[in-house]
N, C-alpha and C positions, 0 to 999 in steps of 0.2 A: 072192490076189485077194479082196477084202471082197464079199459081194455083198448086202450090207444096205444098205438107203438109210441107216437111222439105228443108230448103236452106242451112245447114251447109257445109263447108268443100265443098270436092269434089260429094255430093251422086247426085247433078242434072246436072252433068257433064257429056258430050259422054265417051266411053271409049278412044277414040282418043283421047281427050283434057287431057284426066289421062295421058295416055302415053307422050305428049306432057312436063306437068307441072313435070313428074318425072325428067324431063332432063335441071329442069327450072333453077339450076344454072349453071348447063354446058352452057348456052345458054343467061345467061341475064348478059349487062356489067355493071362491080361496077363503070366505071369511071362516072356514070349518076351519083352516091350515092356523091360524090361528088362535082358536079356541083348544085345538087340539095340544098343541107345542106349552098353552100356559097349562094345562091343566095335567097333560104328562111328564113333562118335562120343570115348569116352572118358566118357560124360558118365554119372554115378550119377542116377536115376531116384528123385524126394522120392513125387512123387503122380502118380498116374494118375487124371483124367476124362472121363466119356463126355458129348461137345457136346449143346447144345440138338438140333440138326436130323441126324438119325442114318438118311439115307435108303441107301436101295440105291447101290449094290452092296457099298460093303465097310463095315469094323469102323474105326469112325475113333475115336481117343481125344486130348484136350489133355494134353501128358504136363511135368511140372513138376521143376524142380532149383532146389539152392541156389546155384549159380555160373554160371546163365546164363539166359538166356529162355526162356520158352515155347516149345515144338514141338510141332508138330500129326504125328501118326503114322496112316498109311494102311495096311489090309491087306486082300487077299482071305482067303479060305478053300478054298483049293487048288484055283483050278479046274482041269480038265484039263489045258491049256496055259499055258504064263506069259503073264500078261498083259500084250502088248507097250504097252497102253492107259496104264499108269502111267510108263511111259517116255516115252509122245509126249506125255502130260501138262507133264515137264520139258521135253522140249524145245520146243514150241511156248509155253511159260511164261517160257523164257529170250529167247524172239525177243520176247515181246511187251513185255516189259521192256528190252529192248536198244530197244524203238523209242518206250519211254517209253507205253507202256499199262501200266493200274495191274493188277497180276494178282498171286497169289500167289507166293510163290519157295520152289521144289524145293530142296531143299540135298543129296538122294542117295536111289535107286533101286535093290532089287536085283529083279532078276526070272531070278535063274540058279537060284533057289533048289539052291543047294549048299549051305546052311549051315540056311536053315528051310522049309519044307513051305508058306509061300505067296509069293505076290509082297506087295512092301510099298515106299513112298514114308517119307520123312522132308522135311517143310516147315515153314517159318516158320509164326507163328502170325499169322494180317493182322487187321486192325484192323477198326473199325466194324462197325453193324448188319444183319440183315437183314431188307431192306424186308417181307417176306410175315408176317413174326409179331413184328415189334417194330416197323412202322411210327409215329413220334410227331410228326408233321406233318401240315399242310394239302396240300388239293389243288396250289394252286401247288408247294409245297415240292417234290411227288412231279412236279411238271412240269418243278422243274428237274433232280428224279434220273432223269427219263427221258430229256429234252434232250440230257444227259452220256452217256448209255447211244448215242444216238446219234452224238453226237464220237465217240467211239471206233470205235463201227463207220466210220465215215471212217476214221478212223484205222490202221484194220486194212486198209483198203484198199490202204496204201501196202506192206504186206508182201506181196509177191506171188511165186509161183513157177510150176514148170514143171506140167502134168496138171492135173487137173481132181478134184475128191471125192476119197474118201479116201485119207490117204497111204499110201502103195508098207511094207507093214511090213517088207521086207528092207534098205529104205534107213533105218527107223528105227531099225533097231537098229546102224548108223553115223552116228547121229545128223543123218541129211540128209531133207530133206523131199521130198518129189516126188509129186502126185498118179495114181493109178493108171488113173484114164479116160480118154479120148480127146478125150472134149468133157463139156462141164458136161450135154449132154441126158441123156446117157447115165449119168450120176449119177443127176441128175434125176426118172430114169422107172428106177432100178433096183427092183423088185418090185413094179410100178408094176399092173401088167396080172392078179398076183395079189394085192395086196392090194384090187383094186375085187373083183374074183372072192369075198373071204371078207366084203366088206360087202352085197353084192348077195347073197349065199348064206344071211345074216343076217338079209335080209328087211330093209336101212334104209336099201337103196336100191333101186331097181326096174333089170332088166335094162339095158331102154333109158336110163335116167340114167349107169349103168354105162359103155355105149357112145358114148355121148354125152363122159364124162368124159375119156376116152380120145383121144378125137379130138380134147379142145381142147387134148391137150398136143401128140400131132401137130404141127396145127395152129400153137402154140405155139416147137417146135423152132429157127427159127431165131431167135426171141425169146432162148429160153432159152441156145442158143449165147453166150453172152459172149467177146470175144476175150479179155479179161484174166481171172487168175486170182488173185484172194487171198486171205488167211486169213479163215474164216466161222467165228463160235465154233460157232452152229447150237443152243447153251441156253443163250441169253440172260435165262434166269429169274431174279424177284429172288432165290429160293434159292440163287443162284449168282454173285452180285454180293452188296458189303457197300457202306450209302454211309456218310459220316459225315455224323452228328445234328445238325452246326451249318449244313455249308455243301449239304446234299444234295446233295455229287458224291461218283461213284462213287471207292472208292478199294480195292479188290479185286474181279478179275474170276478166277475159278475154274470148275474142274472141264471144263477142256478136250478132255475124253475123245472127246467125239463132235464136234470139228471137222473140218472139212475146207478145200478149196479151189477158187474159184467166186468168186461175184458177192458181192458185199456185199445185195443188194437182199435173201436168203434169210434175212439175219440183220433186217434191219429188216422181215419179213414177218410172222416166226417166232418173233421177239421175243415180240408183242402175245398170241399164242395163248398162251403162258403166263399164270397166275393173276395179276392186276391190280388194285391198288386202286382205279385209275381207266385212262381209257379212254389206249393208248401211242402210237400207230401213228403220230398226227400231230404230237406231240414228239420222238418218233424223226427224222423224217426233216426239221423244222423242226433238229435238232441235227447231223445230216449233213451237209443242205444251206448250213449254217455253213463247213463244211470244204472242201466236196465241190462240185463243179457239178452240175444236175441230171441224174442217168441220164436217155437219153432211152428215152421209153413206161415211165417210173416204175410207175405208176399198173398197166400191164398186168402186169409182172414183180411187184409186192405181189399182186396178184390171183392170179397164178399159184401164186405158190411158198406164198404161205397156201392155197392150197387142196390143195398138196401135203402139205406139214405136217399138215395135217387129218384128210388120209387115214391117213394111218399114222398118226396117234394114235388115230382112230377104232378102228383094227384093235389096236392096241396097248391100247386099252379092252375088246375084244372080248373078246380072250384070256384078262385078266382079271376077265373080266366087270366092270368098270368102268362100262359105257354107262350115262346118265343124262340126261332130258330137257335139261338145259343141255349136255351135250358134243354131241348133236343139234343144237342149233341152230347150234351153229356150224360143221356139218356142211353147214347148210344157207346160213348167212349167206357159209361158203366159194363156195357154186354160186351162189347172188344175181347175183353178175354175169355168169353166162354166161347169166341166163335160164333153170337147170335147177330142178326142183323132186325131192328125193329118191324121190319114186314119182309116179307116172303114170299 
C-alpha cells in the first residue's frame, strides 16, 4: 500500500538520499551502459552522453551506435528496493500509445537486478524540444502547446480502470493496473492532515487557516468522489513534455512515475502549478472542453485539487528548504477562493 499522495521525482526522498543522487554521475560507471546494450540488446555502444536536463531521481545518458538509432538509457543507484516505478513507467507508456497519446516508448526493463546492482529502463529517444529551457515562440504559439496539453488530458480520460490513486504494485508487476483506494477522497486527503500539521508547525500558516483547510476538503468529499476513474499523469510539466518547434503540439509526454487513477480535472489543476511561460489553466481546459463535455462544478474540482497540489509542494519546499516568496503566494492564491488568509 503506497501511502504517499505524491511519488514523483525526488519529494519522498530522505534529504541524505537527495544529497547522495546530486553526486549520481560522479559516482555511477558508464562501462555497465555498455555491458548492458550488448548483452540485451546485441547492440555495441559508439558514444555515451549526459542530456541537457539531468533532474532527480536517476542517471539518464543519450547512448549512440553505428547500426542503429538513438536510445535513451535510465538507471537508479541502488536503492533499497527495486524500483517497481520504472516498470509502471512501460506499462502505462504502452497504454497510452495504444490509445494514440504521444508519450515515450519503453523498449525493456530490468528491475530483478540479478545481473546489475540497480534498476534500469532502456527507451527510444523522442523528438522535439523542451518548452521550459528552449522555448522559441510567441505567447499564442505556447497557447497552442497548451491547448494540446489539454486534448490529451481528454484524451487520457478515455483510459479508465478499476480503484482509485495509485496503482496496486503487486498487480504491476503482472503488468495489469488497478488502483489501490477505495474512492478517489481517500487518495486525495492521503497525508493530508499531516502535511497542514508541518506547514502550520513552519509558522506559513496560522492553526486556525490549518483547520479551516481541512474542513473544505471534508466538506469537499462528495465533490471529490468521482464515479469514473482514469489515467492522471499528475506531472504535466513542460520538463516532461517535448512539443515540436513548427507546429507547437505536443509530441512526447514522459516520465509517468507518479501517475495515478481519478478524475482528469487533477491533471488540468496541477498542470498550471508547474513553471510556465505564460499563464495555462484557461488553455488547458479551452483544449479538453474541445474533447470532453464540461465536468459539472469544474470551476470547484480546479480549486480544489490546486490547492491540494500546493500543499504538498509547500511541504516538499520545506524539507528542502526551498520556500521562497513566489512559492507563498501561491500558497495563498491556492486559499483565495475559500476566503482563507495564511495567518490570522
Amino acid at each position: 500500500m503506497n501511502t504517499y499522495h505524491y511519488t514523483g521525482g525526488g519529494a519522498n526522498r530522505s534529504i541524505t538520499e537527495v544529497e547522495q543522487l546530486n553526486k549520481k554521475y560522479e559516482v555511477f560507471d558508464i562501462a555497465y551502459i555498455h555491458k548492458i546494450f550488448k548483452d540485451v540488446l546485441g547492440l555495441v555502444v559508439k558514444e555515451i552522453h549526459k542530456p541537457i536536463n539531468t533532474g532527480l531521481p536517476h542517471v539518464t545518458y543519450i547512448v549512440r551506435f553505428d547500426n542503429h538509432k538513438d536510445l535513451v538509457f535510465r538507471a537508479n543507484l541502488g536503492t533499497d528496493k527495486p524500483e517497481i516505478q520504472l516498470l509502471k513507467e512501460k506499462v502505462i507508456a504502452d497504454l497510452a500509445l495504444k490509445h494514440d497519446i504521444p508519450s515515450n516508448k519503453i523498449i525493456y526493463v530490468d528491475i530483478s537486478r540479478k545481473e546489475y546492482p540497480f534498476d534500469f529502463q532502456i527507451q527510444e529517444k523522442f523528438e522535439g524540444l523542451d518548452a521550459e529551457k528552449e522555448f522559441n515562440g510567441t505567447k499564442d504559439d505556447y497557447d497552442t502547446y497548451s491547448f494540446d496539453i489539454g486534448r490529451i488530458i481528454a484524451k487520457m480520460g478515455d483510459i479508465t480502470f478499476a480503484g482509485y490513486g495509485h496503482f496496486d504494485d503487486s498487480l504491476l508487476l503482472q503488468n495489469k493496473l488497478k488502483g489501490e483506494s477505495a474512492s478517489f477522497y481517500d487518495y486525495i486527503t492521503l497525508e493530508l492532515d499531516m502535511q497542514i500539521k508541518t506547514i502550520v508547525s513552519n509558522k506559513f500558516i496560522s492553526l486556525q487557516t490549518g483547520d479551516a483547510i481541512l474542513k473544505i476538503f471534508e466538506s469537499h468529499k462528495q465533490l471529490i468522489n468521482s464515479k469514473n476513474s482514469n489515467l492522471v499523469h499528475y506531472d504535466l510539466a513542460d520538463h516532461n513534455l517535448r512539443y515540436d518547434p513548427l507546429t507547437y503540439k505536443v509530441v512526447a509526454i514522459y516520465d509517468w512515475e507518479a501517475s495515478v487513477c481519478g478524475d482528469s480535472c487533477l491533471d488540468l489543476a496541477s498542470s498550471p502549478t508547474w513553471k510556465t511561460l505564460y499563464p495555462r489553466v484557461d488553455k488547458l481546459v479551452e483544449g479538453y472542453l474541445s474533447l470532453k463535455q464540461k465536468p459539472q462544478n469544474l470551476e470547484e474540482k480546479l480549486n480544489i485539487y490546486y490547492l491540494r497540489t500546493i500543499i504538498w509542494k509547500v511541504v516538499h519546499n520545506i524539507k528542502f528548504n526551498l520556500v521562497n516568496p513566489e512559492r507563498l503566494k501561491r500558497l495563498q492564491t491556492a486559499l483565495d477562493p475559500y476566503k482563507l488568509r495564511m495567518s490570522v
